[in-house]
C-alpha positions as CSV (number, residue, x, y, z in Angstrom):
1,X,0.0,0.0,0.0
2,X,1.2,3.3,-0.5
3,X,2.2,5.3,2.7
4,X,1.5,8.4,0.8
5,X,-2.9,7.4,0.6
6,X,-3.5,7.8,3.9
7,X,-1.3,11.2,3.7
8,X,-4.0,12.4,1.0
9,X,-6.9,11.6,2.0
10,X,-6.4,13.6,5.8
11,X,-5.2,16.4,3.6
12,X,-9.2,15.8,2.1
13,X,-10.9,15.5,4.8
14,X,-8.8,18.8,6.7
15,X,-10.0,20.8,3.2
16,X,-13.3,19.6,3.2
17,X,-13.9,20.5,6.9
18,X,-12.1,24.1,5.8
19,X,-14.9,24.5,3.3
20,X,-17.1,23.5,5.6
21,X,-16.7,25.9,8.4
22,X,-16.2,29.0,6.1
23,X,-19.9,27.8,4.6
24,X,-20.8,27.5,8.1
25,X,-19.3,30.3,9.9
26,X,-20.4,29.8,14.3
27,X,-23.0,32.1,15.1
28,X,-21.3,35.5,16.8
29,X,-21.6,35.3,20.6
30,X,-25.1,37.3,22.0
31,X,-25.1,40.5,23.5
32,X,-24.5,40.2,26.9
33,X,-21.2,39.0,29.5
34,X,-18.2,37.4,27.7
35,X,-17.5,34.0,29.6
36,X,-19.2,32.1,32.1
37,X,-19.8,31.6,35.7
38,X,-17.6,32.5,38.0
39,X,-14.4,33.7,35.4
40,X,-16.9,36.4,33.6
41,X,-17.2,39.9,34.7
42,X,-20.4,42.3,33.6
43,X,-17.4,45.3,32.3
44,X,-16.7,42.6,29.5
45,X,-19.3,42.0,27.4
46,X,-20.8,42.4,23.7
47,X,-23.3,45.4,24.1
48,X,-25.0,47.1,26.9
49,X,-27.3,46.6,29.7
50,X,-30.2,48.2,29.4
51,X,-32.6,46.4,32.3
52,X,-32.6,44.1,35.0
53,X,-34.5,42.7,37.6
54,X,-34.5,40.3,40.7
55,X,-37.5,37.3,40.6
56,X,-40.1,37.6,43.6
57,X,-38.1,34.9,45.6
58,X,-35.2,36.1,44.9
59,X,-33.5,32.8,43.3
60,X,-33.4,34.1,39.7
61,X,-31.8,37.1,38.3
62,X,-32.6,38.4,34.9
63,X,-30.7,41.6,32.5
64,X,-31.4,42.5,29.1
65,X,-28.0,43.8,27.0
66,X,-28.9,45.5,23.7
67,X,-26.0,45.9,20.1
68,X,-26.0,47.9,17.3
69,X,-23.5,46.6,14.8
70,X,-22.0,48.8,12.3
71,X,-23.9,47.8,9.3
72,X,-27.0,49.3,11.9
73,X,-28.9,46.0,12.8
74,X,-29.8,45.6,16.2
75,X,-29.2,42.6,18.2
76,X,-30.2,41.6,22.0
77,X,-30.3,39.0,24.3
78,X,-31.7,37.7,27.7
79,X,-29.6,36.3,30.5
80,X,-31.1,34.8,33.5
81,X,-29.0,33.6,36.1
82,X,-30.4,31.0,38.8
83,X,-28.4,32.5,41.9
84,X,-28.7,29.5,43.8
85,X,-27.5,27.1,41.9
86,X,-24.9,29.8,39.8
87,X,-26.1,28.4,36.5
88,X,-27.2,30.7,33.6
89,X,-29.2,30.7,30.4
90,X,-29.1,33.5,28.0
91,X,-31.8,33.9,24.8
92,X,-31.4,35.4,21.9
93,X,-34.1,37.8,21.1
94,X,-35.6,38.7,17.3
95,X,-33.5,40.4,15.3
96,X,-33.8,44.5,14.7
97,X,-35.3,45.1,17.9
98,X,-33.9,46.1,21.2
99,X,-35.1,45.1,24.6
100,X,-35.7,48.5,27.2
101,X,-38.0,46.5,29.9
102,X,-37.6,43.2,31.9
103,X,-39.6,42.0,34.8
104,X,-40.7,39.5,36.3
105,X,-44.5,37.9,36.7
106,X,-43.3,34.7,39.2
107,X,-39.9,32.6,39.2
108,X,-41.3,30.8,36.7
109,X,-42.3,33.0,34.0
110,X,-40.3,36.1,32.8
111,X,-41.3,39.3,30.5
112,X,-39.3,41.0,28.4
113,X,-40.1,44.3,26.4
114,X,-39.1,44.5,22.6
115,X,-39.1,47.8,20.4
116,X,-37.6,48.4,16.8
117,X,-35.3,51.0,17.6
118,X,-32.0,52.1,19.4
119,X,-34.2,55.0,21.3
120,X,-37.4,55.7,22.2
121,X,-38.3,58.4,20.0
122,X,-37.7,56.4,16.9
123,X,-39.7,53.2,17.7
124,X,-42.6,52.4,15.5
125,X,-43.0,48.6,17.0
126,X,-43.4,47.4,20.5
127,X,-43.6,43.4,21.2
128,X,-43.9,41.5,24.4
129,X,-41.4,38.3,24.9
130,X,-42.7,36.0,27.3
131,X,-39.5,33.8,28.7
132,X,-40.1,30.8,30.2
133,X,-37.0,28.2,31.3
134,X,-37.4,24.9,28.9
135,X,-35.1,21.8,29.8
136,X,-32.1,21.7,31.3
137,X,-30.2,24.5,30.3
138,X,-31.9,26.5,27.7
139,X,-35.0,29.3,27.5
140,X,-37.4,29.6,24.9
141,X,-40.1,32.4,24.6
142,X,-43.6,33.6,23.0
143,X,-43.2,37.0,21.3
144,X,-46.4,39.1,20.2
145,X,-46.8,42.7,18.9
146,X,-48.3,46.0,20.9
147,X,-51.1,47.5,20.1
148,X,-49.7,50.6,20.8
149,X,-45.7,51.2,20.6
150,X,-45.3,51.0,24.3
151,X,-41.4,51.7,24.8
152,X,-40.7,51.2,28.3
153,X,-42.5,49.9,30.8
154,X,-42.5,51.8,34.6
155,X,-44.4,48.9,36.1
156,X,-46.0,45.7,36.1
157,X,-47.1,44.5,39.4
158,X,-46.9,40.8,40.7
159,X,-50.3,38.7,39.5
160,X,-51.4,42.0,37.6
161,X,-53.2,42.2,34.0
162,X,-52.4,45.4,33.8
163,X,-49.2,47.3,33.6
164,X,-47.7,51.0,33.8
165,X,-46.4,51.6,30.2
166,X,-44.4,54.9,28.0
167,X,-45.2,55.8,24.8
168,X,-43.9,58.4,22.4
169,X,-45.7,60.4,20.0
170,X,-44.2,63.5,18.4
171,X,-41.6,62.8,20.4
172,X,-43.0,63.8,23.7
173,X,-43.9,61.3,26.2
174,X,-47.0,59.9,27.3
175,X,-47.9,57.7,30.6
176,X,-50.8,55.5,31.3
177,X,-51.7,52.1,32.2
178,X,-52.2,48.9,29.3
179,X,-53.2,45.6,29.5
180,X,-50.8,42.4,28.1
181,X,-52.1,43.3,23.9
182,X,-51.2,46.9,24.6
183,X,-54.3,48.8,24.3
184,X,-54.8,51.8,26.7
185,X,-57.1,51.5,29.3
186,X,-58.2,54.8,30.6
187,X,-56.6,57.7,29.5
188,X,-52.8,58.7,28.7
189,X,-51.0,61.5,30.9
190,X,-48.8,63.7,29.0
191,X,-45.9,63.8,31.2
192,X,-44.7,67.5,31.9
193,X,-41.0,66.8,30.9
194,X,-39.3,70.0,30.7
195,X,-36.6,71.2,28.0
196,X,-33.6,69.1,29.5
197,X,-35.5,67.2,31.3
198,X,-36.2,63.5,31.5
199,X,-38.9,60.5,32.2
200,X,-37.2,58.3,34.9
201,X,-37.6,55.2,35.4
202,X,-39.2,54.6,38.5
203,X,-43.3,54.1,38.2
204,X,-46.1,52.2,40.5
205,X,-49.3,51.0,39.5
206,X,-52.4,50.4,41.9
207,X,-53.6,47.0,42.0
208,X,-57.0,47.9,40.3
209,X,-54.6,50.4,37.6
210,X,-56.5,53.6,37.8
211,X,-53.2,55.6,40.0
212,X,-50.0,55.3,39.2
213,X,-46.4,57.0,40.1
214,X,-44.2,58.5,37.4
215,X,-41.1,60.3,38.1
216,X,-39.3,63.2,35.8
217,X,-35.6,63.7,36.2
218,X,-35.1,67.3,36.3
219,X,-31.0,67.7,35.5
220,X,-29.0,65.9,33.5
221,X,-27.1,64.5,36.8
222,X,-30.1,63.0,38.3
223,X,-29.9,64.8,41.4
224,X,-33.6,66.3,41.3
225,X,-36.8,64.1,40.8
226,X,-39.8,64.8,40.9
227,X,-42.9,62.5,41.5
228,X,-46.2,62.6,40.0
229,X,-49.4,61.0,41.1
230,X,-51.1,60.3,37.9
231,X,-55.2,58.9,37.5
232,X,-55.9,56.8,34.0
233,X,-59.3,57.6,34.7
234,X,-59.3,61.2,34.3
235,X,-56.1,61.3,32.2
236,X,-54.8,64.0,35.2
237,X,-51.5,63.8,37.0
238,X,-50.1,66.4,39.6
239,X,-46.7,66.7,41.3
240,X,-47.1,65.3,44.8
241,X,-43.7,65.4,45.8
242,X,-39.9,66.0,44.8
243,X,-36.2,64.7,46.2
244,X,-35.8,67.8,48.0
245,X,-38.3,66.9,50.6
246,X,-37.1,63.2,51.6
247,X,-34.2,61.4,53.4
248,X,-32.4,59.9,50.8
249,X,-32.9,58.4,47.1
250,X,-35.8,56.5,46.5
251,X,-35.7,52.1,46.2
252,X,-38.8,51.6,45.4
253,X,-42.7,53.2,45.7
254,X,-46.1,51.6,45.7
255,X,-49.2,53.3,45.3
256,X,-52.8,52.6,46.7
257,X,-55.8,55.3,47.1
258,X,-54.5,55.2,50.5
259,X,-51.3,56.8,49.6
260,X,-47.9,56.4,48.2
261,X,-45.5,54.3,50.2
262,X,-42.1,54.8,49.5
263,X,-38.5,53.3,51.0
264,X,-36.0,55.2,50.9
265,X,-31.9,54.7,51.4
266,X,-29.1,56.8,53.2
267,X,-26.0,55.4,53.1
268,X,-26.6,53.4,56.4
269,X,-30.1,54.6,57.0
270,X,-33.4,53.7,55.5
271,X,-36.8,55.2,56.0
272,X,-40.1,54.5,55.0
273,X,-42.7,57.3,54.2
274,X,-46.1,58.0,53.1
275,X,-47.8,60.6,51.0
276,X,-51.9,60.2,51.7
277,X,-54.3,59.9,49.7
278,X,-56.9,58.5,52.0
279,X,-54.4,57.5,54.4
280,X,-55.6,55.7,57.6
281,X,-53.9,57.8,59.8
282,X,-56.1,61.1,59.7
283,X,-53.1,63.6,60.7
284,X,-50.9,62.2,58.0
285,X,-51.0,65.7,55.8
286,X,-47.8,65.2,53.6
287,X,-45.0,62.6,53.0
288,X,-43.4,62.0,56.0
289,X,-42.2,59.3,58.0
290,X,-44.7,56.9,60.0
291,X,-45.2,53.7,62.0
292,X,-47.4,51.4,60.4
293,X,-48.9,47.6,62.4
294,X,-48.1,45.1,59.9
295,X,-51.9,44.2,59.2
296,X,-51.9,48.0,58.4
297,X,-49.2,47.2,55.7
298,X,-50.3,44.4,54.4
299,X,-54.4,45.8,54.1
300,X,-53.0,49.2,52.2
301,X,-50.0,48.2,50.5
302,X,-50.7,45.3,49.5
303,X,-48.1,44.7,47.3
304,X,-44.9,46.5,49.5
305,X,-43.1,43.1,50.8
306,X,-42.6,42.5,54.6
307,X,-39.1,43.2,54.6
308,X,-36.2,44.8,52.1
309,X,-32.3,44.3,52.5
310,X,-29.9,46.8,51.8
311,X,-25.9,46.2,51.0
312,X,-23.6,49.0,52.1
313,X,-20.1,49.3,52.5
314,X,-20.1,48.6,55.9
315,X,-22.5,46.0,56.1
316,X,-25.9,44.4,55.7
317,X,-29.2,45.7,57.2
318,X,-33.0,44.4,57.1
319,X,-35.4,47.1,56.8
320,X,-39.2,46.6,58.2
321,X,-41.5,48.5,56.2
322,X,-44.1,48.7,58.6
323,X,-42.4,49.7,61.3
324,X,-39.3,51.5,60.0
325,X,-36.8,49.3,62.1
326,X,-33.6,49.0,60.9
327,X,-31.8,45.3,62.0
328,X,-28.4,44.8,61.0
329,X,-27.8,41.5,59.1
330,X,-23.7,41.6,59.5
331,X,-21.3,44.1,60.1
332,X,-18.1,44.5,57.5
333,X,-16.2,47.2,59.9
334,X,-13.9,44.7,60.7
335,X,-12.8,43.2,57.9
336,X,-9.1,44.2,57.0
337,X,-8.3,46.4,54.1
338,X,-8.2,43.9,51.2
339,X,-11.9,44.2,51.6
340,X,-12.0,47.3,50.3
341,X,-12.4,46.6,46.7
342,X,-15.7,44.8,47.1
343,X,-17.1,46.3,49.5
344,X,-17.3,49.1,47.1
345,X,-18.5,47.3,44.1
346,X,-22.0,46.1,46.9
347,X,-22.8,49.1,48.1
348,X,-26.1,50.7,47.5
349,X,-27.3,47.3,46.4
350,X,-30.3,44.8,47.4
351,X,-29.3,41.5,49.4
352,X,-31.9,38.9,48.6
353,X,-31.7,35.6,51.4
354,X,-30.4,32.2,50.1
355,X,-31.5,29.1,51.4
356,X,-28.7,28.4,53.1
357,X,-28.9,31.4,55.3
358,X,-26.1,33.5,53.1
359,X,-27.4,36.1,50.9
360,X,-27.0,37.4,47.4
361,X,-26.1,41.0,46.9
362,X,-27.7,42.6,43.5
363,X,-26.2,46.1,42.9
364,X,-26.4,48.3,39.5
365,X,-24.1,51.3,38.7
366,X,-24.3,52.9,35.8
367,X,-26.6,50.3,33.9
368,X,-23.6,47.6,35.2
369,X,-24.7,45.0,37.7
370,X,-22.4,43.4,40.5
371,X,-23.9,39.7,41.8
372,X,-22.1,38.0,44.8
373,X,-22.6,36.2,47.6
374,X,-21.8,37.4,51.3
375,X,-21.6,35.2,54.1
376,X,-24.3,35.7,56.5
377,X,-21.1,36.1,58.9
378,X,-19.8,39.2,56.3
379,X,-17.1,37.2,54.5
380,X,-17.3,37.4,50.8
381,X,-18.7,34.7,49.1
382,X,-18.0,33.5,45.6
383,X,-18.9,35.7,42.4
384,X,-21.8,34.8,40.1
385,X,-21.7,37.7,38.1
386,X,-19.2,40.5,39.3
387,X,-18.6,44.1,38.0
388,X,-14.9,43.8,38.1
């Protein structure tokens, strides 16, 4: 036999599979982090984040990063991270679209907001991705089109049909409450965004949708918000109260026609305060700070949890939002001065319990997230999904 056969026909197969792969090109990685857990960082990645968002239990984490190539078409992708078992999943999502809005409905079902532009005043299209896990390690999802071109959504609560949605037309923006095929129920708000001026993106929608919460950002550094109390039945909304007038910056609002209930952070403090509406307390006249019984909380507020956790630099803290108590969680005073680094990358984050009594620290700088875990003694915990 001649040795030379053998020779060739690898040199064949080598060409073919040559051919093959430039016919065949691999698909180019999704938008999103480069790498996997725990080696990947969210600084490295393919695109930006644009939205993110913790599951009710706090097990699953879920961002949205958005690409515009340079031939112009627009890529994104959804990753969903189960913290407890530091496993991810990440979903390509349809092609010339960009995701702005992600939530989620339970731990079992996530929703994800699509429009066909890189900004808000140039989309034409709105669709709603519904993201469900399927198998062992992949997602799939069920993607409709808007009635109206919602672009971002401010709020969906938990269980809810309805949810607290932006449009654009002409370019100025518009608030008011849809249901999940995007028509209007009620009437719009035209939001009174000044020249320089911008829609933020913190909103709350009553349980039976007729108030909501929309905030405007009144300089380009964020510093001043104001809040507005808007009514989908009248198509109304006033300015009930602005940044100047509480504690700290705001976590997170819900709204009742009791009153507006919001938390709010400073550094190591954290207050809760109400703006009435009908409030039960009859010399509540303006947002302030008040003691609440917990049946109190749970009959007005409905949907306000029990408890929220806070990450700061020097420690962890449990926040009761009925009575205002602060309880610290673990104390990172003490820890020598290689803990500096992360320590700063938790701060002004969310700390979510894991089952094993640790807790998972969620914080978002700059549209970058930070996930770790911290000991419930203080030490740091492995990374899941780190900043740096």
């Amino acid at each position: 036999m001649n040795p030379r056969i053998p020779v060739a026909i690898l040199a064949l197969l080598v060409l073919v599979a040559l051919v093959w792969r430039i016919a065949n090109p691999p698909a180019p990685p999704m938008p999103g982090p480069l790498g996997t857990i725990p080696t990947w960082d969210s600084q490295t990645k393919i695109g930006n984040m644009s939205s993110c968002a913790v599951s009710p239990s706090g097990q699953y984490w879920a961002g949205a990063w958005n690409e515009k190539k340079k031939d112009g078409e627009l890529r994104s992708a959804v990753l969903v991270i189960d913290l407890e078992r530091s496993r991810s999943y990440q979903q390509p999502m349809k092609t010339g679209f960009f995701v702005t809005s992600i939530g989620w409905a339970d731990d079992a079902n996530l929703w994800a907001l699509l429009i066909n532009s890189d900004s808000p005043e140039g989309a034409t299209q709105a669709k709603l991705a519904w993201i469900r896990r399927a198998g062992k390690d992949r997602l799939n999802y069920d993607l409709s089109a808007l009635k109206e071109p919602v672009v971002r959504i401010l709020d969906w609560p938990e269980r809810s049909k309805l949810f607290l949605g932006e449009i654009r037309r002409a370019s100025a923006p518009r608030v008011g409450v849809f249901n999940r095929q995007g028509n209007v129920v009620g009437k719009l708000v035209d939001a009174p965004v000044p020249r320089g001026s911008s829609l933020g993106k913190t909103g709350a929608l009553s349980s039976n949708g007729r108030l909501f919460v929309f905030s405007i950002i009144e300089d380009k550094i964020g510093g001043a918000v104001s809040y507005y109390l808007g009514d989908s039945t009248s198509g109304t909304a006033k300015r009930i109260f602005g940044s100047e007038q509480l504690p700290g910056r705001v976590e997170d609002l819900w709204v009742s026609p009791y009153g507006v209930l919001v938390a709010c952070a400073e550094r190591e403090n954290f207050h809760v305060l109400v703006y009435p509406l009908a409030a039960p307390r009859p010399k509540l006249t303006a947002i302030q700070q008040l003691k609440l019984r917990p049946d109190e909380l749970s009959k007005y507020w409905p949907d306000a949890p029990r408890v929220m956790m806070f990450a700061t630099y020097n420690g962890g803290y449990a926040l009761d939002m009925a009575t205002g108590k602060l309880r610290q969680l673990f104390d990172l005073t003490k820890l020598d001065r290689y803990s500096d680094v992360w320590r700063r990358q938790i701060q002004d984050g969310r700390l979510y319990p894991r089952k094993d009594g640790d807790y998972t620290s969620v914080s978002v700088l700059a549209d970058e997230v930070d996930i770790r875990v911290i000991r419930k003694s203080g030490d740091r915990g492995p990374n899941i999904l780190p900043r740096r």
